[in-house]
N, C-alpha and C positions, 0 to 999 in steps of 0.2 A: 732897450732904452727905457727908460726912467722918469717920471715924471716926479720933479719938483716942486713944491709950493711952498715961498716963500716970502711972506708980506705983502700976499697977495698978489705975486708975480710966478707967474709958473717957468718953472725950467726944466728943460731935459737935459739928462746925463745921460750918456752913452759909456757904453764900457758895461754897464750895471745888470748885474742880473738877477733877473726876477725870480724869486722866491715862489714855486710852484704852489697853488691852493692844495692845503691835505686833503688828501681824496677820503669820502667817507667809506667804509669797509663793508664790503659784498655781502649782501646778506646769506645767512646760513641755511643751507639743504636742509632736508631731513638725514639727521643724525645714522650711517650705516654703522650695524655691529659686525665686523667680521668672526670668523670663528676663534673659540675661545682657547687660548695656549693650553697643548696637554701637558699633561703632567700631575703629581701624587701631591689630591687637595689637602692643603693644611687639617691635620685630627681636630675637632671638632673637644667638647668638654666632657665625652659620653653621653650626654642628655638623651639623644637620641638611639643608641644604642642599647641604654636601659628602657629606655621606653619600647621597643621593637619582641624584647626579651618573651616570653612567657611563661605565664602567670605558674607558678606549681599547681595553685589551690584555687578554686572560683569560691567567691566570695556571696556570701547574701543575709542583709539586715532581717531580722524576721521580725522583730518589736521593739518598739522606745518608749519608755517608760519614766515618768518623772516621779523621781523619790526626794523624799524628804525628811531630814534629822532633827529632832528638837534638841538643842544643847541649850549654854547658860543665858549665850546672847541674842537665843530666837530659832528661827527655821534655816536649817543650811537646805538647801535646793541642789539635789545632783540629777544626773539620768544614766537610767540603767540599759544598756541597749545586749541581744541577745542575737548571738552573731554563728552564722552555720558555716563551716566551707567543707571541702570538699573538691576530688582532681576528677572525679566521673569514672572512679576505675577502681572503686574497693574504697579506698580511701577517708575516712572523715573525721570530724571534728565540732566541737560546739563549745562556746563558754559567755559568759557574764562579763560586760566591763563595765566598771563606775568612772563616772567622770565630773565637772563641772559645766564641762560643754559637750557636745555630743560626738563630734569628731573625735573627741580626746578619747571617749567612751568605745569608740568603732576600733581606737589602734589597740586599746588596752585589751579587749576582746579576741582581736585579731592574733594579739602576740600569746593570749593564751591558749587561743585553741591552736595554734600552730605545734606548740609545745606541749598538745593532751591530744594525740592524735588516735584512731581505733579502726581497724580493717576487716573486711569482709569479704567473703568470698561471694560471687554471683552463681546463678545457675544459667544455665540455656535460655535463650530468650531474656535475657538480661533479667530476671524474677528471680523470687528467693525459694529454697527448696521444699519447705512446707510451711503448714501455717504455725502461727505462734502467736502468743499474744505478751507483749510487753507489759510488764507492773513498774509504777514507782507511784508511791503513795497513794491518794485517793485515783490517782489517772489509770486508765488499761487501754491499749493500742493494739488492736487485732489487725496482725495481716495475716494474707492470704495469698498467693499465686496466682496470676494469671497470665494466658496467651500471649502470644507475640501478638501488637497492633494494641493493645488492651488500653494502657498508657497507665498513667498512675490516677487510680479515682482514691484523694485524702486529699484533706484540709489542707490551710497552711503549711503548720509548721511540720507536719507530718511529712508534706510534698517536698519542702527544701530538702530535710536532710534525707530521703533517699532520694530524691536526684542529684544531688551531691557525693551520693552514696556510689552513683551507679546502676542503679535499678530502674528499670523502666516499665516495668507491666506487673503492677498487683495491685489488690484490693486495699483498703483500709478501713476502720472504725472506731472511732473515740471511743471511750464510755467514761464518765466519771469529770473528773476536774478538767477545765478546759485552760487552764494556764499554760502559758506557750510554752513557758521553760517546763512542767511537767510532764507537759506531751513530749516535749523531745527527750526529757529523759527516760519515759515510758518505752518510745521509738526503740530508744537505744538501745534498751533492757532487751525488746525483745531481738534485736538484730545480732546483739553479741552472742545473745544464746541459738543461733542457730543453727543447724547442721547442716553437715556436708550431704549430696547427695547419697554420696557409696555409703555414708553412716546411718542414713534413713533407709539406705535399702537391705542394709546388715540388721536393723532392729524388727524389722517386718518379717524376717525367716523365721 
């Protein structure tokens, strides 16, 4: 039944059916996750996969240096950053890059030494077989041998490239020009000329 109202006189109709109130809707649980369908997840864009990879070479900034060019229209401002790597296994490298920003300086660096690379052999106890002393220009870099447990007692730039080198137990000593890039290339000097064990023990008879 039905109520009517009409000019103020109410009437029922019978027969009529009422139009149930919308019920408001049950509120929500805590959200269950059931387990997740197996199956072969969509490849990804590699991002991840090259990131995972590793590295051939370790990497290490030794100095950054702000240079500057006088030309027609004033001072051009670059930096020069001097960059060592190195795989921990004989292996190594060093070079120079110029840039305008310094990042750009770290790739230019990176992409040279990768492409000027120079190997070395260790001896026993990770150390080099005798001493020697590197020359390049006014710089001279004396190493020497030592013990297992010893570690590397040098400077900076002298410490990067043989522990990039490889080498873990010897002496070191500057003398002369303390510029980073001629220590390393003093380092160098004397690493390249080094000999082999059997060779040092063939010149002694």
């Amino acid at each position: 039944m039905v109520e009517k109202e009409l000019d103020g006189v109410t009437e029922t109709v019978e027969g009529a059916e009422t139009t149930p109130e919308k019920a408001s809707p049950a509120p929500r649980g805590p959200r269950t996750r059931g387990p997740r369908p197996q199956g072969d997840r969509r490849p990804g864009r590699g991002r991840s996969q090259r990131m995972r990879e590793p590295k051939e070479y370790e990497e290490r900034v030794v100095s950054v240096n702000r240079v500057s060019k006088t030309v027609k229209g004033g001072r051009k401002m670059r930096f020069s950053v001097l960059v060592v790597i190195g795989n921990g296994k004989g292996k190594y490298g060093f070079a120079i890059g110029k840039a305008a920003e310094v990042p750009d300086a770290i790739k230019k660096a990176l992409v040279k030494a990768r492409s000027n690379t120079f190997e070395i052999k260790t001896s026993k106890g990770d150390t080099i077989s005798h001493e020697i002393t590197g020359k390049f220009g006014a710089c001279n870099v004396f190493l020497k041998p030592a013990t297992e447990g010893t570690g590397i007692i040098a400077g900076g730039p002298v410490r990067a490239i043989l522990e990039l080198a490889g080498i873990r137990n010897v002496y070191s000593k500057v003398y002369g020009s303390r510029a980073p890039i001629n220590i390393i290339r003093a380092t160098h000097n004397g690493l390249i000329n080094l000999k082999t064990y059997a060779r040092v023990k063939e010149l002694r008879k």
